[in-house]
C-alpha positions in Angstrom: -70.7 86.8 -85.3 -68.2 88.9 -84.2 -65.5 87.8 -82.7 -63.5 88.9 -79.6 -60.2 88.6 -78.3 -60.4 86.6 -74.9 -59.2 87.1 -71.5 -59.5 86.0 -68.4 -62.4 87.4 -66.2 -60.6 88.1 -63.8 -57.8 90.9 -64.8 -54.3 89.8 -63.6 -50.9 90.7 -65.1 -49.5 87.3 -67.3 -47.4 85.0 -65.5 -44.5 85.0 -68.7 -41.8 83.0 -68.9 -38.7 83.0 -71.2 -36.7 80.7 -72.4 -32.9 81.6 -73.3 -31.4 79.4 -76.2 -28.8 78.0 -73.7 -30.8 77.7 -70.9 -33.0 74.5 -70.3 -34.7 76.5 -67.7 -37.5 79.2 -67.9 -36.4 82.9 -66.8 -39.2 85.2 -65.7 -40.0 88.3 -66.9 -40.3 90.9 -65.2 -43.0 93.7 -65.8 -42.2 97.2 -64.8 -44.8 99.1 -63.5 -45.9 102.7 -62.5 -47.5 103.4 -59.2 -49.3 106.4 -60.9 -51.1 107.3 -64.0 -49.1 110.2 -64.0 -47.7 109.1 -67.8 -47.4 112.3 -69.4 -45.1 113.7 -66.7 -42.8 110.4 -65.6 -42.4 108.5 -68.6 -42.5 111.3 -71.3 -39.4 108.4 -73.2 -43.1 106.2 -74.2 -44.9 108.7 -76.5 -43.4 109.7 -80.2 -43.2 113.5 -80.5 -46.0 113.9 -82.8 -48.4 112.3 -80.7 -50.8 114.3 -79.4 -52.1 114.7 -75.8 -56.1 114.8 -76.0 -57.2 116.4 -73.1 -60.6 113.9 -71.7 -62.8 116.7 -72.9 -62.0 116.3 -76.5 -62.1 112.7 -76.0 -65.5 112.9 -74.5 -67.0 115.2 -77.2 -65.4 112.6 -80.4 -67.3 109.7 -78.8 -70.7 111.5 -77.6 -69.4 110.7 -73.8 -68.2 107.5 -74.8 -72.0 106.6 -76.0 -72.8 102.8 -76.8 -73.7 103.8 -79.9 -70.5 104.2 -81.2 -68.8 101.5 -78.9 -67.4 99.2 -81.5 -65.4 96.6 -80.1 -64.5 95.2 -76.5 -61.7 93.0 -74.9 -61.3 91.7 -71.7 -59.6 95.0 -70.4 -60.4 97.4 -73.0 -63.7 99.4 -75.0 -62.8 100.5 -78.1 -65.2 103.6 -79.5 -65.9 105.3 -82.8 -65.2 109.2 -82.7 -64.8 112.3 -84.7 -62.0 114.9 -83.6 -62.6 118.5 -84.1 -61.1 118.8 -87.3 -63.6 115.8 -88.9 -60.7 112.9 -89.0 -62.5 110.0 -88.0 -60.7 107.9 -85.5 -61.2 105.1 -82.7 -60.4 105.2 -79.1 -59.0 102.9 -76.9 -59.7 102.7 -73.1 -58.3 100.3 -70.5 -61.6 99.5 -68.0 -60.9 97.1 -66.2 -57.5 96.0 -63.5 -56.0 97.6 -61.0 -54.2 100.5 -61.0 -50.8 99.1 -62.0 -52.2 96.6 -64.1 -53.7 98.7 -66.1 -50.9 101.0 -66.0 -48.2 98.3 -67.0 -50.8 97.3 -70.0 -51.1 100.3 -71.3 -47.1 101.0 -70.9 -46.6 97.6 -72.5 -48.6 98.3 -75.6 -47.2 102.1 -76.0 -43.7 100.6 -75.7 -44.5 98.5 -78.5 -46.1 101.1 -80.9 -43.1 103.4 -80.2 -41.0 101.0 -82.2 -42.9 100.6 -84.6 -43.0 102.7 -88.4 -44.5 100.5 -91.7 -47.2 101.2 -94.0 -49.2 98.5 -93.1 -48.9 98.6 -89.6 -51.6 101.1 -88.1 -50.4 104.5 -86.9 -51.2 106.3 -83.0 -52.7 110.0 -83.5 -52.5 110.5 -79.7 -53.1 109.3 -76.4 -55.3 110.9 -73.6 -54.3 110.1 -69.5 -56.8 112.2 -68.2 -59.9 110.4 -66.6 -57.8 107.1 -67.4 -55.9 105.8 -70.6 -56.7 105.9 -73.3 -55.0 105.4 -77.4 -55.9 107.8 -80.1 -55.8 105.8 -83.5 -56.7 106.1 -87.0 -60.2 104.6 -87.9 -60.8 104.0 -91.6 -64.1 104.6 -93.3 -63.8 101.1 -94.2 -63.6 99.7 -91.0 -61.7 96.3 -90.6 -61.3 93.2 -92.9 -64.0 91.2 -90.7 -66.9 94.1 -91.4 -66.3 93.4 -95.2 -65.6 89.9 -95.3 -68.5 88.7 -92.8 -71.1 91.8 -94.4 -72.6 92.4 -97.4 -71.5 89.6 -100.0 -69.3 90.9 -102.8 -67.9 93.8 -101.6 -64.4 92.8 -101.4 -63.0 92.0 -104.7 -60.1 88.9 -105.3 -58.0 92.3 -106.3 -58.5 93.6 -102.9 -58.4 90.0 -101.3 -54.8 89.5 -102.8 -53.4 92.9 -102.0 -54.6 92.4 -98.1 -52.6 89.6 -98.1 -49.4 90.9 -99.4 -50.1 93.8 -96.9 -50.1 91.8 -94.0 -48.0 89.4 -94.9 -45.5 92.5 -95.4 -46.3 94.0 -92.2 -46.0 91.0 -90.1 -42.4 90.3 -92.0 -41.8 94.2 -90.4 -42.5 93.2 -87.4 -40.5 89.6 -87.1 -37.8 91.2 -88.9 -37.4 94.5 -90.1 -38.4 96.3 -86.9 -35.9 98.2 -84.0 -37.4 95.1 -82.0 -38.6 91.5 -82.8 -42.4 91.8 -82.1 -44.9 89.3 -82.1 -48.3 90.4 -82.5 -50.5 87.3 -80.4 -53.5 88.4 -82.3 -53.3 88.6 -85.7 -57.1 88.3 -87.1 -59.5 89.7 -89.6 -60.8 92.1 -87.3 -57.5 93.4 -86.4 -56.6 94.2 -90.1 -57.7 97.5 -90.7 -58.1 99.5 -94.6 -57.0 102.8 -95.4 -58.9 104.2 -98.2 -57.1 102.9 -101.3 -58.2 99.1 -99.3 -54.4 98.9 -98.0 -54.0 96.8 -94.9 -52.7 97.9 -92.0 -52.6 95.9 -88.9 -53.6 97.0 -85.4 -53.9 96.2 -81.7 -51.3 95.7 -80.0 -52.4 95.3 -76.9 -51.3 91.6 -76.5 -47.9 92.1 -78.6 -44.9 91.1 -76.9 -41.1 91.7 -77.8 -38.1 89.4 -77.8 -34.7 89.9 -77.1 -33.1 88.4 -80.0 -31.0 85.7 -77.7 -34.4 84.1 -76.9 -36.3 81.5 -78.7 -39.8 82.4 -77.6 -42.1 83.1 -74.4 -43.9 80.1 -72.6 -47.3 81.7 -71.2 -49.3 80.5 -68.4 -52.5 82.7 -68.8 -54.6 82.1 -72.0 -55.1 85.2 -73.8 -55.7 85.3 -78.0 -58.9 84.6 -80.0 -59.9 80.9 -80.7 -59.8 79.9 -84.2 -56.4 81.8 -84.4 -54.2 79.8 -81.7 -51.7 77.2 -83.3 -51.6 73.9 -81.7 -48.5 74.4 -79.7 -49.9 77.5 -77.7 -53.1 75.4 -76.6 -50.6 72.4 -75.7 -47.5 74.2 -74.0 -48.0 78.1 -74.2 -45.5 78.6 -76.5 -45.7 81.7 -78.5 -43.2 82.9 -81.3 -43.0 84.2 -84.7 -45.0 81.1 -85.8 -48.2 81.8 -83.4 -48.5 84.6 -85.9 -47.5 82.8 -89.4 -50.1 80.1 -88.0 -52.7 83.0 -87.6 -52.2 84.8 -90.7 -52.4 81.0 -92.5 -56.1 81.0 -90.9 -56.9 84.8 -92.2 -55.5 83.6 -96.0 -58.7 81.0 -95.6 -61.1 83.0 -94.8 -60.1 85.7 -97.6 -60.1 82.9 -100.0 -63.1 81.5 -98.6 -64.9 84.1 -97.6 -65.8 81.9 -94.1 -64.9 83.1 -90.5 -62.5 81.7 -88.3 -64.9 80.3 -86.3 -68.6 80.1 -87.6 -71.4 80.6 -85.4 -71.7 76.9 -84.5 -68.2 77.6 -83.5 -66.9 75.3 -86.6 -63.3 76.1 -87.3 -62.4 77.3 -91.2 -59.0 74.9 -90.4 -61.2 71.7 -89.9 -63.3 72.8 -93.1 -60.4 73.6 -95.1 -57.8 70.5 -94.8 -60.5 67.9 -96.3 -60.5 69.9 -99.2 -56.8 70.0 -99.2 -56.2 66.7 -98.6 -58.1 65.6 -101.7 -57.5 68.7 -103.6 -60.7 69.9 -104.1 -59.3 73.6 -104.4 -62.3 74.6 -105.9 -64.6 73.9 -103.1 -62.3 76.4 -101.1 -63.1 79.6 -102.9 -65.8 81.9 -101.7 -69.3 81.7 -103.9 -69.7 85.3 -104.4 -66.1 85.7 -106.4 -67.8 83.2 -108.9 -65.1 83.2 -111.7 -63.1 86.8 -110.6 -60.4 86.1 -109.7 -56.7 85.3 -110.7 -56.0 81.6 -110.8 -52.4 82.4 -110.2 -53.0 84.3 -106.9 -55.6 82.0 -105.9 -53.5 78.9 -106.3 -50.6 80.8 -104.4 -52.8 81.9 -101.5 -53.9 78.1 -100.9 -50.1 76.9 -100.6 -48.9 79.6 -98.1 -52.3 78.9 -96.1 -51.6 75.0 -96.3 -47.6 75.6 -95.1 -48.7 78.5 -92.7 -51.5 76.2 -90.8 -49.1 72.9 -90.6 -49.6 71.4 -87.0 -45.8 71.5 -86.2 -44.3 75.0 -86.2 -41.2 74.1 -88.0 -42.6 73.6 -90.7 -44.4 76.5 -91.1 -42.3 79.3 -93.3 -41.3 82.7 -91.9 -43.1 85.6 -92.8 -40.8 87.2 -95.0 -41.1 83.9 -96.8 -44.3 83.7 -96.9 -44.3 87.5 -98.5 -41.9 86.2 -101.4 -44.4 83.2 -101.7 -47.4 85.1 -102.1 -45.9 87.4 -104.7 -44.6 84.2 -106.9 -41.1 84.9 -106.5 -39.5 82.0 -108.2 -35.4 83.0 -106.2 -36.7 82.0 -103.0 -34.5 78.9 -102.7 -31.3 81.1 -103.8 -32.1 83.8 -101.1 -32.9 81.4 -98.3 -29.1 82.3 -97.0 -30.7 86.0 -96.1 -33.4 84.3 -93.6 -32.3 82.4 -90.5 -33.4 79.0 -91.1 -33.5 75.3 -89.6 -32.3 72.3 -92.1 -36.1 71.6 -92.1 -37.1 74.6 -93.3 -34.7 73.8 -96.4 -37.5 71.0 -97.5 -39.7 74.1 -97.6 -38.5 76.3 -99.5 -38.0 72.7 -102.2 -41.2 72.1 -102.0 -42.6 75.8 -102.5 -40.1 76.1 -105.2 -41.6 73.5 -106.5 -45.2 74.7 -106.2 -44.1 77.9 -107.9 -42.3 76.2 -111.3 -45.1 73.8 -111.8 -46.4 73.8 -115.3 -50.1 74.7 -115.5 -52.7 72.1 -114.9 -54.5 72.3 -117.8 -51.3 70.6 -119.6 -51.3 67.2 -117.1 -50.1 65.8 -119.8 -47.2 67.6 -120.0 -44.0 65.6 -118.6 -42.8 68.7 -116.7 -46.1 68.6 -115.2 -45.9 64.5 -114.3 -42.6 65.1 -113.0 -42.8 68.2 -111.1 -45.8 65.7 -109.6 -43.5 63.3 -108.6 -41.4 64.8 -107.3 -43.7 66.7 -104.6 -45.2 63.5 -103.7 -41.7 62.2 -102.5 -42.1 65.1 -100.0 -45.5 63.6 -98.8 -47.3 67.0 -100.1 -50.2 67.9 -102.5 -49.9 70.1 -105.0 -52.2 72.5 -104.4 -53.4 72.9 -107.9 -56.0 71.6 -109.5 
């Protein structure tokens, strides 16, 4: 089953509200828009100099007149198709179809304003964009298509070797984002079928078309209008409409399950991998967590790491879930995290995190239970109230 992100059916511009550290009080946003779709002319300041300007015609003849045969994904405002530019590169093009004028304009503006900032291997790359006929985004496609085609297709395609590196990918990309970009971005909707792999099986995320940045003095935004794909959607967005860098550490917790367990977000009898998954954790049956068709192939190492960030990434309260760069340096086994916590911003809270993943990380082996490093390093987690999450 494939899943899409959701919107409203009716098209409207999000109500979005801010909320300044020293204010108590929500500040609006406001949205500039442009009365025409004249883009290429008034706002040349949106598109990088090496994108391209595909004139409809070319866009036309990639896609086979936008053809449903090559239509490969849909949103609430968008249709996204397979095409084939006249020099063979195979790529996939966005076009907004639904809103009005300006709301379509200020979407499009909004996601092009994003992707301007924006410059990290694993974050996926514009080729062009087309206003002729309408808008429409140019953007690499690869041959392999997205992390959902391979995990939710033919069984045993994706190695644990591939599996792992995804997740460092993303994780890395994501820490880009929070972090390491021009602009603090959050991505909203962060999900298998938004991870995309180049030909060496790097990840590279896409979409942006519900990304939002954030001014650096403000703590997060407070939406009014539902817009993400279920499965994906931490408790506090669902609750209050709260979306920050955790709505996407929460997300990427859910998409470490499913490449572990080779399950969807959401299964067809719309069955949560979260609500499967924590039972297991709980009574540490790790085992029954990992997908049947890696058998015994993988690295017990990774595996075990992948199953702590995913457990700290999916925790119902958002302070305790790490940051992404955290989670990066988690997933790679690095044992310094606790000495280089001064380099992240970080709540007094988050310092029982990086304790307990530090201790996580220095635990002996379990095949020496008997080893009094071992009982300790036992005890010691469960005076934080968490399980190992080793077997």
């Amino acid at each position: 089953m494939h899943l899409h992100t959701f919107h409203p059916s009716i098209p409207s511009l999000p109500s979005i509200k801010m909320l300044p550290k020293w204010k108590s009080k929500s500040t609006e946003q406001s949205i500039p828009m442009a009365s025409s779709p004249n883009l290429d002319t008034d706002l040349r300041h949106c598109f990088q100099a090496h994108w391209k300007n595909f004139p409809l015609s070319d866009l036309q003849k990639a896609t086979g007149n936008f053809s449903h045969e090559n239509l490969i994904g849909e949103g609430g405002s968008s249709e996204v198709y397979k095409g084939h530019l006249k020099d063979g590169q195979l790529v996939a093009i966005k076009r907004l179809i639904r809103g009005t004028q300006e709301e379509m304009t200020a979407d499009y503006l909004s996601e092009l304003g994003i992707l301007v900032h924006v410059n990290h291997p694993n974050i996926s790359g514009v080729i062009g964009y087309g206003v002729e006929g309408g808008m429409h985004l140019v953007l690499p496609l690869s041959p392999h298509g997205s992390l959902a085609n391979l995990l939710n297709g033919e069984k045993g395609k994706l190695s644990w070797c591939y599996r792992y590196n995804i997740s460092l990918g993303t994780a890395a990309g994501l820490g880009y984002l929070h972090e390491g970009c021009r602009r603090r971005i959050i991505h909203r909707d962060i999900k298998t079928a938004n991870i995309l792999l180049t030909e060496d099986f790097e990840a590279q995320i896409s979409d942006f078309g519900l990304a939002k940045w954030l001014p650096d003095q403000w703590t997060h935004l407070t939406v009014s209008q539902f817009e993400g794909t279920f499965g994906y959607l931490p408790p506090e967005f669902f609750m209050h409409g709260v979306v920050d860098e955790k709505t996407d550490v929460y997300a990427f917790g859910v998409l470490l399950l499913e490449l572990i367990s080779g399950r969807p977000a959401l299964d067809e009898s719309r069955n949560s991998v979260v609500m499967w998954a924590k039972p297991m954790l709980l009574s540490k049956n790790h085992s029954g967590l990992v997908d049947p068709s890696l058998g015994d192939a993988y690295d017990s190492e990774q595996m075990n790491r992948m199953v702590m960030v995913a457990s700290l990434c999916i925790q119902q309260a958002s302070t305790d879930r790490p940051q992404m760069s955290q989670v990066h340096e988690m997933l790679k086994g690095t044992r310094s995290i606790l000495e280089r916590k001064k380099t992240f911003q970080h709540t007094n809270r988050q310092d029982d995190i990086y304790q307990k993943v530090n201790l996580l990380l220095d635990m002996p082996s379990p095949k020496c239970k008997d080893d009094p490093n071992y009982q300790q390093s036992q005890a010691e987690l469960e005076k934080y109230n968490v399980n190992p999450l080793l077997q």
